[in-house]
N, C-alpha and C positions, 0 to 999 in steps of 0.2 A: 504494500500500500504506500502512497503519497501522499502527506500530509501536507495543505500550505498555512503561510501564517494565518493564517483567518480562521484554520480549525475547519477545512472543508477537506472531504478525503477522496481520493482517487485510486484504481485499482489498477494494473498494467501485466498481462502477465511476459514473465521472465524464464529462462533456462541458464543453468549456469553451464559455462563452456569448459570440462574439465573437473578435475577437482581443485581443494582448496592448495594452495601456494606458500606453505608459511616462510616467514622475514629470515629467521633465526632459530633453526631447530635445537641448538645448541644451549639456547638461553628456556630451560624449564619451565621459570617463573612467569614470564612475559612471553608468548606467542602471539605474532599478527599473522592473520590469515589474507591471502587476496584472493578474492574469488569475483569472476571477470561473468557477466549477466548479458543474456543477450535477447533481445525483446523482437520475436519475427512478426508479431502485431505491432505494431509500438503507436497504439493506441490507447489515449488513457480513459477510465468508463468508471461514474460517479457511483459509488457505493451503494447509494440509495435508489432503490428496486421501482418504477412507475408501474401501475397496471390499470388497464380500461376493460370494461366486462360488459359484454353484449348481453343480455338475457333476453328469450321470448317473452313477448307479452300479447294482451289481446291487439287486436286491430279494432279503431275507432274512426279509420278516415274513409270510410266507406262512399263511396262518393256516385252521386244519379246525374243520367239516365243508366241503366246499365242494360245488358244484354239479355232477356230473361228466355227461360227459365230459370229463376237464382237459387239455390240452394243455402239458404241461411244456416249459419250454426257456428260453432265454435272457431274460426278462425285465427288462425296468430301468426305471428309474423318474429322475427328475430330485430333488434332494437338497430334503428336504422341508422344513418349516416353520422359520423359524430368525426367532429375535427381536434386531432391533434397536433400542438404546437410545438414542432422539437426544439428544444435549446440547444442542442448540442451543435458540434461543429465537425462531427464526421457521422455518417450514415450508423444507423443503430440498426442493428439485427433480433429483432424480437424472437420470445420463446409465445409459440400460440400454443393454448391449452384448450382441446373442445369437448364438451360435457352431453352425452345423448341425452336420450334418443336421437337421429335425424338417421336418413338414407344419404345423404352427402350434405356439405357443408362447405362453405367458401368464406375465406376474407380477401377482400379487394383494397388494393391502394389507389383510387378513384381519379387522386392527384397524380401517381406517377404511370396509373394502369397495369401497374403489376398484380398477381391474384396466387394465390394456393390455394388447393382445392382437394379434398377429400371426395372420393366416389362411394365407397364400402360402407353397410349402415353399420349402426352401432345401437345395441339398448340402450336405456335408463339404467344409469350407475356405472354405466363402462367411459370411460375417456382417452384423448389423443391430445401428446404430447409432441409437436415438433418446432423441434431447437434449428433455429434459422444459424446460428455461428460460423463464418467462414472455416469450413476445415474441419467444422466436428458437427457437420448437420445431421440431425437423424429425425425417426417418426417411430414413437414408438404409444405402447397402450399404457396402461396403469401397472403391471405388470416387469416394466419394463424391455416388454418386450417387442420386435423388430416388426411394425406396420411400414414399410417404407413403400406396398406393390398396392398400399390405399391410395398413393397420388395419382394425381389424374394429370397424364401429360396429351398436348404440349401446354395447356390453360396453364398449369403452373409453373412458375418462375424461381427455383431456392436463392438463383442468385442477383436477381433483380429485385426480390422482396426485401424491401426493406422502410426504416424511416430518416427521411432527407431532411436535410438542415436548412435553413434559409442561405438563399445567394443564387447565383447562378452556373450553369455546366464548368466545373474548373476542369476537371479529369474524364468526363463520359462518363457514360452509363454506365454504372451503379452508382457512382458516386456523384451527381448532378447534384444541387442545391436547386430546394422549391421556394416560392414565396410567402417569404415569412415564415419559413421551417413550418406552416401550415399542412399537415398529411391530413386527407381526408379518408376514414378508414371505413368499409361496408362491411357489414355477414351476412350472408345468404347461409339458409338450411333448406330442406325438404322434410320432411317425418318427422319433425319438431314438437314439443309438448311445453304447455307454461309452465314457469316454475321448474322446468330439469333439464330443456336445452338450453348451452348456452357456451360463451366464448369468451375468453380472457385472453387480451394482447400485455405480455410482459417485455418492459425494454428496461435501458439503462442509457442515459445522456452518454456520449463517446467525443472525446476531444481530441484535437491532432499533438496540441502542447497544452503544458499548464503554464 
């Protein structure tokens, strides 16, 4: 971790290269070690965890004339459009967590048009976990076990999905800045229930320096 004066803390992950180095093996009492760190992300990523949670709920926007024969009843919908503001200053890779029942399930980045998409249903009580991380993406269930033949290609993107920071294209696609680090995020399900389908986007602010 990074700590700066202000008491705000940063994470970075490292490897060290080799083992430790000491000064003076000779000298028992006093040993210095050098040991040489090397950061193949050298991205730094704010401690503190944000998360946004879709949950179904009923449908109220019902809207006339419509096409009839209608079939009234319980309708629901998963919680719609909701904008987030990134702070950060390099692309964040969220962990999506989705909660059944549904028969497929999607989050859409509206703003940058990238999407992941689940096709395979899932009961009430079972869940999917996948970790967008450069380098260590996976999809897995509650179990921890290996869902990765649930994506649905080519709709889905691991390495386009993501959340942009405000600016504009410095480096290309993936890495573009949006306006106002504004991301607009969607969920889409099918076989949905209130109260037990539902979607959690977890990220972490990511910086190029402190």
């Amino acid at each position: 971790q990074h700590f700066r004066e202000d008491g705000q803390a940063f994470e970075i992950s490292v490897y060290a290269d080799g083992s430790p180095t000491f000064e003076d093996e000779e000298n028992f009492e006093v040993l210095q070690a050098t040991v040489t760190l090397i950061a193949h992300d050298p991205v730094f990523s704010s401690v503190m965890q944000h998360a946004e949670a879709f949950a179904a709920q009923v449908a109220n926007n019902l809207m006339l004339p419509v096409t009839l024969p209608l079939m009234l009843g319980a309708q629901t919908i998963l919680q719609e459009e909701r904008e987030i503001t990134y702070a950060g200053t390099f692309p964040a890779y969220p962990v999506l967590e989705f909660h059944g029942p549904y028969s497929w399930i999607a989050v859409t980045n509206i703003t940058t048009g990238k999407q992941i998409r689940l096709g395979q249903p899932i009961v009430t009580g079972e869940r999917r976990v996948i970790d967008l991380t450069p380098g260590a993406v996976r999809i897995v269930n509650g179990d921890d076990e290996n869902r990765f033949y649930e994506l649905v290609l080519p709709e889905s993107d691991l390495i386009g999905f993501n959340l942009r920071p405000a600016g504009v294209p410095v480096m290309g696609d993936p890495y573009s800045g949006v306006a106002g680090g504004v991301n607009i995020l969607k969920v889409e399900a099918g076989g949905f229930e209130q109260c037990h389908t539902a979607a959690v986007v977890y990220y972490r602010n990511r910086y190029l320096s402190m």
